[in-house]
C-alpha positions as CSV (number, residue, x, y, z in Angstrom):
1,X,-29.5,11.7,0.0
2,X,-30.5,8.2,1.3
3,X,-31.3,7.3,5.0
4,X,-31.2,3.8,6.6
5,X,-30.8,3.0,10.0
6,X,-28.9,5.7,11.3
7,X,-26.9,5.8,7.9
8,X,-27.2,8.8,5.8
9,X,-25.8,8.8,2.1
10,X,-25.0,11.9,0.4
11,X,-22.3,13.3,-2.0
12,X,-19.0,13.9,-0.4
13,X,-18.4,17.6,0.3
14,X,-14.9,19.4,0.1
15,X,-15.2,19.1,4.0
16,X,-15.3,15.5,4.0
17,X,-11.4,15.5,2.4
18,X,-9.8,14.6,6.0
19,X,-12.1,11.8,6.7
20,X,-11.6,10.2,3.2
21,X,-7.7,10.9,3.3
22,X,-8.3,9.2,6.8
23,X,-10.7,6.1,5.9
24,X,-8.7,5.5,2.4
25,X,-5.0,5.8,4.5
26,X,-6.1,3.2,6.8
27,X,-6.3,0.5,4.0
28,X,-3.2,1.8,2.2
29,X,-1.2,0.9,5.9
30,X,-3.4,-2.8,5.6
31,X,-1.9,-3.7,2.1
32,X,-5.3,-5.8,0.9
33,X,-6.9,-2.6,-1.5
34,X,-5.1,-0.5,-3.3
35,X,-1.4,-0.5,-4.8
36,X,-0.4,3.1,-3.7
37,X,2.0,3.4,-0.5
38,X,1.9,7.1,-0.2
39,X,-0.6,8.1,2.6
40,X,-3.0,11.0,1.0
41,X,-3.5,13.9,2.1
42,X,-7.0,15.6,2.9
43,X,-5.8,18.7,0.1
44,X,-5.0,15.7,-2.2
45,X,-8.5,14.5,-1.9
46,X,-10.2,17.7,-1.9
47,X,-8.5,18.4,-5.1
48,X,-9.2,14.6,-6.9
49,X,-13.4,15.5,-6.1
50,X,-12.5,19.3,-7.3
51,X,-11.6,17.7,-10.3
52,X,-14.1,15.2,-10.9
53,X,-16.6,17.6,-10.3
54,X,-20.4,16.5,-10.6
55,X,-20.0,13.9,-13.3
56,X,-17.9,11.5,-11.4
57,X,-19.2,10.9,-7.9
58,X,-18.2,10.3,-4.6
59,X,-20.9,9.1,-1.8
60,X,-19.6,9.3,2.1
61,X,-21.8,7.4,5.1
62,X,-22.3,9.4,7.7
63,X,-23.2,8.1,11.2
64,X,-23.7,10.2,14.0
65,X,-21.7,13.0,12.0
66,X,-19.2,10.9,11.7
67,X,-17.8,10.1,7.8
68,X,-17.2,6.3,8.0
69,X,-17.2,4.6,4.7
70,X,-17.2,6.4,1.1
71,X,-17.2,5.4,-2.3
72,X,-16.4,7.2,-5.5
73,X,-15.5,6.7,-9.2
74,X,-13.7,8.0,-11.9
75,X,-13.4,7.5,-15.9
76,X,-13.0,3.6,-17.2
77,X,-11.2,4.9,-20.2
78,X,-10.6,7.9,-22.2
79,X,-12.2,6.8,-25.6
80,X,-15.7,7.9,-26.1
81,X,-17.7,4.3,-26.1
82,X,-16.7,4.0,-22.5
83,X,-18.0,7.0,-21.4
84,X,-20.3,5.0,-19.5
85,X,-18.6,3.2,-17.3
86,X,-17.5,4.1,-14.4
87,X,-14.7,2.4,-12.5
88,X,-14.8,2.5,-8.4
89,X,-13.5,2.1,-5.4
90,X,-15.5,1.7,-1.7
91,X,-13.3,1.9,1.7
92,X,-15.1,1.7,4.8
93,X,-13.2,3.3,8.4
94,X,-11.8,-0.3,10.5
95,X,-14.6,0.8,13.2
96,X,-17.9,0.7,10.9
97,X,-16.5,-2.8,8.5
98,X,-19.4,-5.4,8.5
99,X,-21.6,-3.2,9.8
100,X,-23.4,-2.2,6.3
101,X,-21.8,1.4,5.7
102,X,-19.7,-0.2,2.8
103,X,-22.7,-1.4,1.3
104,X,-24.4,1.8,2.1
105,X,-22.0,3.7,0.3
106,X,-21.7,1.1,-2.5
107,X,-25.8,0.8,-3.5
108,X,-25.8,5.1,-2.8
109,X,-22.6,5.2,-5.7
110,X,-24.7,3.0,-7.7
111,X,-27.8,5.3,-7.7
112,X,-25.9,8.1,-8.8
113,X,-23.6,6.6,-10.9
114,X,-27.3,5.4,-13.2
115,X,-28.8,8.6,-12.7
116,X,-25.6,10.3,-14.2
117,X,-26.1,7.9,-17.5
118,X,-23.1,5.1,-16.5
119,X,-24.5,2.0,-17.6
120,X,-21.6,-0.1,-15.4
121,X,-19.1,-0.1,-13.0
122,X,-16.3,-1.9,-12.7
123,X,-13.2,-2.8,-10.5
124,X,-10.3,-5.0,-9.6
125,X,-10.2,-6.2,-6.0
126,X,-7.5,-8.0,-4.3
127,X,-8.1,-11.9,-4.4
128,X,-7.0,-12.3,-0.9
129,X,-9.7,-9.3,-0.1
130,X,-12.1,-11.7,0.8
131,X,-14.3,-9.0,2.4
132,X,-14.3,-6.9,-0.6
133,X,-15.3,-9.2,-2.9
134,X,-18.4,-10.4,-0.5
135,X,-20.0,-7.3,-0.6
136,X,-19.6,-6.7,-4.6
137,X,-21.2,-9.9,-4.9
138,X,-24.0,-9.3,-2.7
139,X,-24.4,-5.7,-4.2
140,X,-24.8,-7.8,-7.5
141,X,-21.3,-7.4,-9.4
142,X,-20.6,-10.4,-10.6
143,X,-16.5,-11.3,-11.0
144,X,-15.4,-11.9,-14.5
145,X,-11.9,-12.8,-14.4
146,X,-8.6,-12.8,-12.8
147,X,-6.2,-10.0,-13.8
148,X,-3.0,-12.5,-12.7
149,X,0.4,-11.3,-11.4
150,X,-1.3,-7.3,-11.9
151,X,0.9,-5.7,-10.1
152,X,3.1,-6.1,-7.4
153,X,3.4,-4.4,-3.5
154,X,5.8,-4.7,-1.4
155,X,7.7,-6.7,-3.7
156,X,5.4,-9.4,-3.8
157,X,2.8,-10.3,-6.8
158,X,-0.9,-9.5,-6.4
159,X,-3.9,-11.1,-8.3
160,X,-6.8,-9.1,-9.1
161,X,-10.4,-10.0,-9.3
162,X,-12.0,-8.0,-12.1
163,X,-15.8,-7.1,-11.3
164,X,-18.8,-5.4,-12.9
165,X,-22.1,-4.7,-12.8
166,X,-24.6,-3.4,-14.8
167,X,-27.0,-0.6,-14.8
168,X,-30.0,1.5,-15.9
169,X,-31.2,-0.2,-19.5
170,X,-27.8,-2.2,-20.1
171,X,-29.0,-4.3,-17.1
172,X,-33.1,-4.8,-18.5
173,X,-31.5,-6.1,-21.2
């Protein structure tokens, strides 16, 4: 668990289901971080970190008792030389954006993701998510390419920004 001004960083619990369902629903209604359209549930989330177990976390901020940003990941791919990277996602709640909690939760995913043996993390952000891609890059990802035309919502095309960043001794070297 890490403390910073007023922010504490911990594992998510099973109890903190409702206020990820809540924080991750409120960017699926936005349209600028993820491609799914179907609201989750808080049984839905409780069941994705059931699943994951210990090996693929997921960090919450808390302020004042109060989840307000979170960040998990989950397998890159199923082969065995990737079984150290680690792809992720970080929402923060529309109340606590550019206030640090997403970075909070990102550097806290980080830790643990190293600890666990990942040696990266990756993900694909929205071009147009210029707030996103901000904070990857001052959390030290570093974009690598474009995924162009990915995917589309809402009928329309959507860009991707592919980013990474290394860890543990992949990074010292």
């Amino acid at each position: 668990m890490l403390q910073s001004s007023a922010l504490t960083v911990r594992l998510a619990q099973p109890c903190d289901a409702e206020s990820i369902a809540r924080i991750y629903n409120q960017a699926l209604e936005e349209r600028i971080a993820t491609f799914e359209t179907e609201p989750r549930t808080p049984e839905q989330i409780a069941a994705q970190l059931q699943d994951k177990g210990d090996h693929y976390p997921t960090m919450v901020v808390v302020k004042d008792g109060q989840v307000i940003a979170w960040a998990g990941m989950s397998a890159y791919r199923a082969r065995e030389c990737y079984a150290g990277i680690g792809e992720h996602s970080v929402y923060a709640d529309r109340s606590a954006r550019r206030t640090g909690a997403g970075m909070a939760a990102l550097t806290g995913l980080m830790h643990e993701a190293e600890a666990r043996g990942f040696w990266k993390l990756v993900s694909r952000i929205f071009a147009e998510n210029t707030p996103s891609r901000s904070l990857h890059l001052k959390a030290g990802f570093r974009e690598v390419g474009v995924y162009v035309r990915h995917a589309r919502l809402d009928g329309r095309w959507i860009d991707c920004v592919i980013v990474e960043k290394l860890l543990g001794d992949a990074a010292n070297n």
